[in-house]
SEDO-443417 format. One record per residue (C-alpha): residue in three letters; x, y, z; chain. Coordinates in nm, 2 decimals, decimal comma. Layout:
! residues N
rest ALA	u X	v Y	w Z	kette A
...
***
This chain:
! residues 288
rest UNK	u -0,88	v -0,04	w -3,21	kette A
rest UNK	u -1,10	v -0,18	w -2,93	kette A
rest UNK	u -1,34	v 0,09	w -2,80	kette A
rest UNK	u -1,71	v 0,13	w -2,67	kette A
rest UNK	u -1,99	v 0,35	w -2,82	kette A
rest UNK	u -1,81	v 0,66	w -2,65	kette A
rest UNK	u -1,47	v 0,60	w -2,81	kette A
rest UNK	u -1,32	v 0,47	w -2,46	kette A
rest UNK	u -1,06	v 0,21	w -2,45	kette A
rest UNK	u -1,18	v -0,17	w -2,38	kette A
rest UNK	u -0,90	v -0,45	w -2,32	kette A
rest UNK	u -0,79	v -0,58	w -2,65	kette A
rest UNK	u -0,70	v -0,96	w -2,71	kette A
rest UNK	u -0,33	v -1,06	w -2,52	kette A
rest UNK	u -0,10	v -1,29	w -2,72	kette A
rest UNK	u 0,13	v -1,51	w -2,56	kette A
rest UNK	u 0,43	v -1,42	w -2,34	kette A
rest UNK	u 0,75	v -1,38	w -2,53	kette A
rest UNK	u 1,04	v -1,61	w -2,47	kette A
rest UNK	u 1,37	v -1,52	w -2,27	kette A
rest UNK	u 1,68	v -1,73	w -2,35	kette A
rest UNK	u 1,76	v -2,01	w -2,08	kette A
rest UNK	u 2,12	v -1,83	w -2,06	kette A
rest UNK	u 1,96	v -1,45	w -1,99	kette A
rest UNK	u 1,94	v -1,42	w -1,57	kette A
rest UNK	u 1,57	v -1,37	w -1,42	kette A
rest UNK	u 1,50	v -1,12	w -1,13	kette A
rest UNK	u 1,40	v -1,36	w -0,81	kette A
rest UNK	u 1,03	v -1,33	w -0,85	kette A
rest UNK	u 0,95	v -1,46	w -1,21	kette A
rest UNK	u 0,76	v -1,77	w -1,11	kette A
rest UNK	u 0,68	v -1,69	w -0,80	kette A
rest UNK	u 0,33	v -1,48	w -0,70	kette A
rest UNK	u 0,53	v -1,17	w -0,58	kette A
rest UNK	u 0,90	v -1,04	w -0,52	kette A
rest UNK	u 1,10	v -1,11	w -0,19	kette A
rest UNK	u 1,13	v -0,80	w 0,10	kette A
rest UNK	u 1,40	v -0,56	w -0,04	kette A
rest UNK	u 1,73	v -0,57	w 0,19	kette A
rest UNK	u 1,99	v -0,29	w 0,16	kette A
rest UNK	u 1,81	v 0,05	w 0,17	kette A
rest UNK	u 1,84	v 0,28	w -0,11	kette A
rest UNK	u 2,21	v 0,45	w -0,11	kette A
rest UNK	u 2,44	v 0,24	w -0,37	kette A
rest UNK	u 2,83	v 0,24	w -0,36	kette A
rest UNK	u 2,96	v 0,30	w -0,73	kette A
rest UNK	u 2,99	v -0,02	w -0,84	kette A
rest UNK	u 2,64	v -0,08	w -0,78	kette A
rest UNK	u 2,53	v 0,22	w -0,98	kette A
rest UNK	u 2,75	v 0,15	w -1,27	kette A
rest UNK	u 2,55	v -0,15	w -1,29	kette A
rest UNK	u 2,19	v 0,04	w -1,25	kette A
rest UNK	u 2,34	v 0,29	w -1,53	kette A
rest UNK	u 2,41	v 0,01	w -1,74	kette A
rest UNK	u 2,06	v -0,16	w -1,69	kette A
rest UNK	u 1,92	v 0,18	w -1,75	kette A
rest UNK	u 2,06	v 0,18	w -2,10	kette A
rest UNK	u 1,94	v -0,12	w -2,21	kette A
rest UNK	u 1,60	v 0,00	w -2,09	kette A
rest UNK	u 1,68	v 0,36	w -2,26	kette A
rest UNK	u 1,72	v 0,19	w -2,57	kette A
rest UNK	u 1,43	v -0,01	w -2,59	kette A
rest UNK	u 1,23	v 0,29	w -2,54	kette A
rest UNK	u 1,38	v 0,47	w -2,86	kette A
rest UNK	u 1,33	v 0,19	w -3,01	kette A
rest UNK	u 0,96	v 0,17	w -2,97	kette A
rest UNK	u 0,94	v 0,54	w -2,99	kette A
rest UNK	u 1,08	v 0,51	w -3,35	kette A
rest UNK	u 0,81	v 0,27	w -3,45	kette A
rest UNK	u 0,52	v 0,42	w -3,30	kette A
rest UNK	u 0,27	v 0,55	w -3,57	kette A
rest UNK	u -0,08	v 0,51	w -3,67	kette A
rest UNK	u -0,20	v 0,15	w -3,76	kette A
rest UNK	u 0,08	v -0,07	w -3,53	kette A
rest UNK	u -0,05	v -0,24	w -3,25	kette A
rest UNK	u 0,06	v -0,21	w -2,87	kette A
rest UNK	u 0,21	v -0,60	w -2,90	kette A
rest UNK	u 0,39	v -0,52	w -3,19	kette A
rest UNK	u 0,55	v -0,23	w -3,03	kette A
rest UNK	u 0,64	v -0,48	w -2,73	kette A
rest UNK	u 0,81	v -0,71	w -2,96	kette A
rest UNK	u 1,04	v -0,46	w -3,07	kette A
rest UNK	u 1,12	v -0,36	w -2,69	kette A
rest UNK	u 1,16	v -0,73	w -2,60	kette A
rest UNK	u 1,38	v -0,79	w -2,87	kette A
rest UNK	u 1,63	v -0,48	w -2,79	kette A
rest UNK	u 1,62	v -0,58	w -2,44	kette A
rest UNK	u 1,71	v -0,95	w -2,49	kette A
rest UNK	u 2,00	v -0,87	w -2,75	kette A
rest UNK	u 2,14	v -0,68	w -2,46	kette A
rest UNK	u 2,15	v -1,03	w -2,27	kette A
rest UNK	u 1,91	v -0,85	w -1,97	kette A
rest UNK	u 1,57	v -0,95	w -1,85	kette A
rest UNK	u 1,22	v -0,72	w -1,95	kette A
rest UNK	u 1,17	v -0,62	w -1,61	kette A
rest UNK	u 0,77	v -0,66	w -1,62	kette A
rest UNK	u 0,77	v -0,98	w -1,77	kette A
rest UNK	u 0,63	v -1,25	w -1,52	kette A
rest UNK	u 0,62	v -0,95	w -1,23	kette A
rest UNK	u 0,37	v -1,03	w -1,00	kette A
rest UNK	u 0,19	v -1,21	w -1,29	kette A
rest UNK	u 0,19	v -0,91	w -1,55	kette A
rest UNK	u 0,20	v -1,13	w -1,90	kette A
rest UNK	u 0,44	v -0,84	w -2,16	kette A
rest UNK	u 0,75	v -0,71	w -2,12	kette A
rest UNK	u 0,65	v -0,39	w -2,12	kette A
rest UNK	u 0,35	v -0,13	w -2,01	kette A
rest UNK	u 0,21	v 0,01	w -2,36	kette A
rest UNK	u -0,09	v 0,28	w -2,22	kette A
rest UNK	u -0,26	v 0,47	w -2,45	kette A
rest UNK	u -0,46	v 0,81	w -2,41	kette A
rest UNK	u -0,63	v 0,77	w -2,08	kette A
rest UNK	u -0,44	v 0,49	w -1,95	kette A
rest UNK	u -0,25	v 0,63	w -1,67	kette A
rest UNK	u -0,02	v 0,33	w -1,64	kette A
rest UNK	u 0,02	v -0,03	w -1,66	kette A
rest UNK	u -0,15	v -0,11	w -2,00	kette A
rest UNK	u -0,08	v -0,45	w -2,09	kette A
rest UNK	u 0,02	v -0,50	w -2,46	kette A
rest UNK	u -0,23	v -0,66	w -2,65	kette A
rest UNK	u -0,40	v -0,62	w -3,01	kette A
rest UNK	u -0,51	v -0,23	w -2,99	kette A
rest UNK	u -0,39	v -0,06	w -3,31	kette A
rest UNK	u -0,30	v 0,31	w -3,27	kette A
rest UNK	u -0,47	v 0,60	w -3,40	kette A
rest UNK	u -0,39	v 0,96	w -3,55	kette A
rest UNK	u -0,35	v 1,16	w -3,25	kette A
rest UNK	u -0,33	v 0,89	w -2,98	kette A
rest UNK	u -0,07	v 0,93	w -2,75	kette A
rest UNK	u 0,11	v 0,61	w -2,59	kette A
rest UNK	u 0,31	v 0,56	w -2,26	kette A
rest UNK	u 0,60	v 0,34	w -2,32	kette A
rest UNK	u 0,75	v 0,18	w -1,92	kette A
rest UNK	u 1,02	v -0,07	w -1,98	kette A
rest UNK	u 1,23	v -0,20	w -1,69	kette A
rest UNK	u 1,55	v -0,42	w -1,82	kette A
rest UNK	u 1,72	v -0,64	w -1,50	kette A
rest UNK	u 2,08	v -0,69	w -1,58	kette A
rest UNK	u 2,37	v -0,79	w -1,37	kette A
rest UNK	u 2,13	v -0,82	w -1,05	kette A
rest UNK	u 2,01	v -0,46	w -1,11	kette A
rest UNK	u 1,71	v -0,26	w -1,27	kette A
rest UNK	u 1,70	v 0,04	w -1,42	kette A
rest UNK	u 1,35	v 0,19	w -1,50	kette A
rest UNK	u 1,23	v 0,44	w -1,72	kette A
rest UNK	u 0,88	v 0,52	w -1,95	kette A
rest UNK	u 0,83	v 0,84	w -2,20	kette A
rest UNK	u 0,49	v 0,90	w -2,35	kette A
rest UNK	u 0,48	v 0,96	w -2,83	kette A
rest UNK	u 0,20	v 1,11	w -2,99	kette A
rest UNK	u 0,08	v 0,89	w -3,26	kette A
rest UNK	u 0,12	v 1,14	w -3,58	kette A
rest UNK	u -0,04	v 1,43	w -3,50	kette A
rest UNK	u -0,23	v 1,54	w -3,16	kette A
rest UNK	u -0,46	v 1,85	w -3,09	kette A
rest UNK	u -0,23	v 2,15	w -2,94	kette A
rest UNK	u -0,40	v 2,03	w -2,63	kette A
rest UNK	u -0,24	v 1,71	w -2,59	kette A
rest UNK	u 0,11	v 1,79	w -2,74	kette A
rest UNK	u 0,13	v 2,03	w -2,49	kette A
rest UNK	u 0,02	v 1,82	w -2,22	kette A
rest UNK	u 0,29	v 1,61	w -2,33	kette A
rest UNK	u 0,57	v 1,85	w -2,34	kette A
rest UNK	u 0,50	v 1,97	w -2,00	kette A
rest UNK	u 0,47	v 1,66	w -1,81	kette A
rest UNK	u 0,82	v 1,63	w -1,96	kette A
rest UNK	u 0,90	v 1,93	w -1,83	kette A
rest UNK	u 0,73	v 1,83	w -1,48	kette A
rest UNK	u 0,99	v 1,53	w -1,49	kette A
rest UNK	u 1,28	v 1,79	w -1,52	kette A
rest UNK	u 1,17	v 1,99	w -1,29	kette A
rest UNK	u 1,13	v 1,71	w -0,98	kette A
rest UNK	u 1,47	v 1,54	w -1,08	kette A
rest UNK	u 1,64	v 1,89	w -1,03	kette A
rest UNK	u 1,45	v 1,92	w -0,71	kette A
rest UNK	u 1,64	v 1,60	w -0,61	kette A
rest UNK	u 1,92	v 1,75	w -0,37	kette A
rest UNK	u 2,09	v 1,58	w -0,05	kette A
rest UNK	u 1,90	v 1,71	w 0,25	kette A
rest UNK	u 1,58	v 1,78	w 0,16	kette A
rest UNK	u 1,32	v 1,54	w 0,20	kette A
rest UNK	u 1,13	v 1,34	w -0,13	kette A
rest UNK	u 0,77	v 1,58	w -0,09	kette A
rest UNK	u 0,98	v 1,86	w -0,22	kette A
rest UNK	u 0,98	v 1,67	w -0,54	kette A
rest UNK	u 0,65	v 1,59	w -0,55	kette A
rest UNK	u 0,58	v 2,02	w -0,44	kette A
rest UNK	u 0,82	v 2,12	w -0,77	kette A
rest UNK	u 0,58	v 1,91	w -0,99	kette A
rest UNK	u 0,27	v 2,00	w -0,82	kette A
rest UNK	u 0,35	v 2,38	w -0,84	kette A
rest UNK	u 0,41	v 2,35	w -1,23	kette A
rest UNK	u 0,16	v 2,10	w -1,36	kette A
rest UNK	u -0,12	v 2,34	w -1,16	kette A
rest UNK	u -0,01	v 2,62	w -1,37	kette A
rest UNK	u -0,23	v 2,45	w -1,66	kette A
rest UNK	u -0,50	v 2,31	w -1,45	kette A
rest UNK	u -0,35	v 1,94	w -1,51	kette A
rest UNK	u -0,46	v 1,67	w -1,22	kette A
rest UNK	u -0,15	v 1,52	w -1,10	kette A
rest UNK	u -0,19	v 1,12	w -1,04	kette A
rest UNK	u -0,14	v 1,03	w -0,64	kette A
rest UNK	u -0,17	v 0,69	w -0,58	kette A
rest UNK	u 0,09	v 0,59	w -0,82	kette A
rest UNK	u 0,46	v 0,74	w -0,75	kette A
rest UNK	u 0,84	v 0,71	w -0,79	kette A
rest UNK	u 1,02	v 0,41	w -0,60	kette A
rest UNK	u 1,33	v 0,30	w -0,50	kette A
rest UNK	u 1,49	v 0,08	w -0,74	kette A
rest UNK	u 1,79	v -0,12	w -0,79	kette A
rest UNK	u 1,92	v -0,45	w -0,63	kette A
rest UNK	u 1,50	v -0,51	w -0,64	kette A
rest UNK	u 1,23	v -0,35	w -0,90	kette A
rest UNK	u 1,04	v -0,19	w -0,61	kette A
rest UNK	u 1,23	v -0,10	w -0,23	kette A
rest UNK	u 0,89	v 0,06	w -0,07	kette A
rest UNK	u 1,06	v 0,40	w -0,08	kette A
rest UNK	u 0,85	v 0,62	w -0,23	kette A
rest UNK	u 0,86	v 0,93	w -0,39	kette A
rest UNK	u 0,51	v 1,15	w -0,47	kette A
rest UNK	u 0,48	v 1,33	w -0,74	kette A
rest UNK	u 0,21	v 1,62	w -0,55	kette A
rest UNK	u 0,30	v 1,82	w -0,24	kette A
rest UNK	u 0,22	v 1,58	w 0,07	kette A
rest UNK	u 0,36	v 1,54	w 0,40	kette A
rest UNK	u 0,30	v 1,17	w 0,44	kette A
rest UNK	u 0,65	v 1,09	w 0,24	kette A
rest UNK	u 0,92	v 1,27	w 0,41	kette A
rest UNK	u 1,23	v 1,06	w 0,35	kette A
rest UNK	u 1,55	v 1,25	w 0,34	kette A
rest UNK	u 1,73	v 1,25	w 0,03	kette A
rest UNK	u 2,12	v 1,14	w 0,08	kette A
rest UNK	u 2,43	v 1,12	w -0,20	kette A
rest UNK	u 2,42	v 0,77	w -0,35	kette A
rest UNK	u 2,03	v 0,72	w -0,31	kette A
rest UNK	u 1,87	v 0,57	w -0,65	kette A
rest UNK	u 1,48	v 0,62	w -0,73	kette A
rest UNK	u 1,30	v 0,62	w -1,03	kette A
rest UNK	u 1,08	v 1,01	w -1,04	kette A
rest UNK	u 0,78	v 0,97	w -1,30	kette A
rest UNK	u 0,56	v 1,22	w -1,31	kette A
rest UNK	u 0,17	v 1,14	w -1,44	kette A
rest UNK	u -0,05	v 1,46	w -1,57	kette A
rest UNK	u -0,37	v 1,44	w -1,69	kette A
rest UNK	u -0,63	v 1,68	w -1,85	kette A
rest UNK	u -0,86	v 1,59	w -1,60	kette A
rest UNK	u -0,88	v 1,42	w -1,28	kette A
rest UNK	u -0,65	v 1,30	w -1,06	kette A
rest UNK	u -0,92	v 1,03	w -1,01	kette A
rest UNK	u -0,83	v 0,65	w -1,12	kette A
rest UNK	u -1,05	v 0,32	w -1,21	kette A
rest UNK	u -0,88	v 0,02	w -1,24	kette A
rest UNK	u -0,98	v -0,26	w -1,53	kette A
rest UNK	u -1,09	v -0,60	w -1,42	kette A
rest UNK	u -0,72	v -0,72	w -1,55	kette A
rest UNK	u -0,60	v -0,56	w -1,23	kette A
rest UNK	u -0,29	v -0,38	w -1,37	kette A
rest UNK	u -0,46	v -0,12	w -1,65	kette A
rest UNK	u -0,55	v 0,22	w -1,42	kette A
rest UNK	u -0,76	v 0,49	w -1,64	kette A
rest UNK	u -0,86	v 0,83	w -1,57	kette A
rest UNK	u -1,20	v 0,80	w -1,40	kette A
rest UNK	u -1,30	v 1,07	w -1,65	kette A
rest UNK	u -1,17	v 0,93	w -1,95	kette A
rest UNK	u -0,91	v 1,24	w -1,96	kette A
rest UNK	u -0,60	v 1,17	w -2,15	kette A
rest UNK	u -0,28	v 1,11	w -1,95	kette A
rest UNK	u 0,11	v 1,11	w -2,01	kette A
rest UNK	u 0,40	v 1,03	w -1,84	kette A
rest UNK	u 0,72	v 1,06	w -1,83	kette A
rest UNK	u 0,99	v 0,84	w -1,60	kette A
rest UNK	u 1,38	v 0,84	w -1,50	kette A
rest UNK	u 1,57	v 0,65	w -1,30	kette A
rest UNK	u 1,85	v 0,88	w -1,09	kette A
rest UNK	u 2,13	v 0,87	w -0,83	kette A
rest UNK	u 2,18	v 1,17	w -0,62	kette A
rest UNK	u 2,51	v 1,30	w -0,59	kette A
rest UNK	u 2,65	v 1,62	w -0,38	kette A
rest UNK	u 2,52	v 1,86	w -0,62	kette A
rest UNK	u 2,20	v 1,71	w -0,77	kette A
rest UNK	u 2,10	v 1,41	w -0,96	kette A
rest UNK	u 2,23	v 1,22	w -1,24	kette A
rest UNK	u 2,04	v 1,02	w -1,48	kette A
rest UNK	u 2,12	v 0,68	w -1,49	kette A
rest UNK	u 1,87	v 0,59	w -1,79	kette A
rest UNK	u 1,96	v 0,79	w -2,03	kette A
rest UNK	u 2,03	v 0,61	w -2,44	kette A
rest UNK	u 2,37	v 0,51	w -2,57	kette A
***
C-alpha cells in the first residue's frame, strides 16, 4: 500500500481507463475538457425523476457491489472494476469516467482522503476505511450516491466516526422540506457532527443533479448563510455529508482531484441523491 515514512497515503500507480460499449450512451462532456452550462433549473416533473431513480439504482448497486468486496489485501482498481462492470451490465455510463479528465469510473478514497481518490494500485489494510462515489448516467439522467466500509476491523474511533456521519446524512435529508432554504441542511449536520468534535468539510458540498452531473446549485453541509436557495417539491440534489476526526482543513494532491485532510485525520462520507416532495424527501438512490 503506497505510504511515506509517517504511514500517509502517496498516489499509487493508475491503470488504464476501462472500456464502455459503443452501444452504451455518454453524458455530453466525455471528450471534451469540461461539461456544457446546465439549462432547466432543479425541479423535475415525474417522468424525469423516474429516470433519476432508475439511474440512482444502477449506481446503488454498484456500490453494494463494491461494498461486498471490500476487505483487506484488494486494491482500489480492483474494486473499480467490479463497479464498472455492474454499471455497464445495466447498459448506463460510470458517471466519472472521462469527467473533466478524471481517468476511473469511480472515486475510491481511503482514510484521509476526503473525496475524489482516483483508483489505482493501493491495496487496503485492516482497519482502513474506504469512500466508495459512483455516479451511473442513464437515459439522459444521473443519479449519484457514495457510502464509506471499514476494511475488517477499525478502532471504536473510526467505526463510530463512520456510523455517525451516516447518521449526519439522515439527519440533513430529513431537514430537506419545501420552504426552507438549503443552509438549514447544512445547520442539522453541523449541530450533530459538533456533538463529537468532528470537522465538517466546507469547500466540498451537495449539488444539483440530474439532466447534468453538476447544476451549480449547491447545498452545504455546515450552517452558512452564503447558500440560501429555497427548497421547492420536485427539486433533486445529491446531500453528502463529509466528517473528519480532525480538521475541516483540505490539501489537494498534485493529480488535482485527490483532497486530504491537511492533518492527515481520517474522513468518511456518506451521499444520496433525493427529490423533495410535499412532506419531505425521497431517496432516489436507494438498491434494488
Amino acid at each position: 500500500m503506497p505510504k511515506d515514512a509517517s504511514g500517509h497515503l502517496i498516489p499509487g500507480r493508475i491503470g488504464p481507463e476501462r472500456p464502455v460499449p459503443r452501444s452504451i450512451a455518454r453524458p455530453e462532456y466525455v471528450g471534451r475538457p469540461g461539461p456544457a452550462k446546465h439549462v432547466g433549473g432543479d425541479v423535475y416533473d415525474e417522468p424525469t425523476i423516474d429516470r433519476i431513480r432508475a439511474a440512482g439504482r444502477v449506481a446503488a448497486d454498484a456500490i453494494a457491489a463494491v461494498g461486498a468486496a471490500v476487505r483487506p489485501g484488494i486494491t482500489t482498481d480492483e474494486l473499480d472494476a467490479i463497479g464498472h462492470e455492474v454499471v455497464v451490465a445495466a447498459g448506463a455510463y460510470p458517471s466519472t469516467l472521462g469527467y473533466r479528465g478524471f481517468p476511473k469510473s469511480s472515486c475510491t478514497s481511503v482514510n484521509e482522503v476526503i473525496c475524489h481518490g482516483i483508483p489505482d494500485d493501493t491495496a487496503l489494510a485492516e482497519g482502513d476505511v474506504v469512500n466508495i462515489d459512483i455516479t451511473a448516467y442513464l437515459d439522459g439522467v444521473h443519479g449519484d450516491s457514495n457510502r464509506t466500509f471499514v476494511v475488517g476491523q477499525a478502532s471504536d474511533e473510526v467505526a463510530q466516526l463512520v456510523e455517525r456521519t451516516e447518521l449526519a446524512l439522515q439527519r440533513g435529508i430529513k431537514a430537506a422540506m419545501p420552504g426552507r432554504r438549503v443552509n438549514v441542511i447544512g445547520r442539522a449536520i453541523e449541530m450533530y457532527a459538533n456533538r463529537f468534535g468532528y470537522g465538517v468539510v466546507r469547500d466540498f458540498t451537495g449539488h444539483g443533479v440530474g439532466t447534468s452531473f453538476h447544476s451549480g446549485l449547491i447545498i452545504p453541509h455546515y450552517d452558512t448563510d452564503r447558500y440560501d436557495d429555497v427548497i421547492q417539491p420536485g427539486m433533486v440534489f445529491t446531500i453528502e455529508p463529509m466528517l473528519t476526526l480532525g480538521t475541516h482543513e483540505w490539501d489537494m494532491w498534485a493529480d488535482d482531484w485527490t483532497v486530504v485532510t491537511r492533518d492527515r485525520s481520517i474522513t468518511a462520507q456518506f451521499e444520496h441523491t433525493i427529490v423533495v416532495r410535499e412532506t419531505g424527501a425521497e431517496i432516489l438512490t436507494l438498491p434494488s
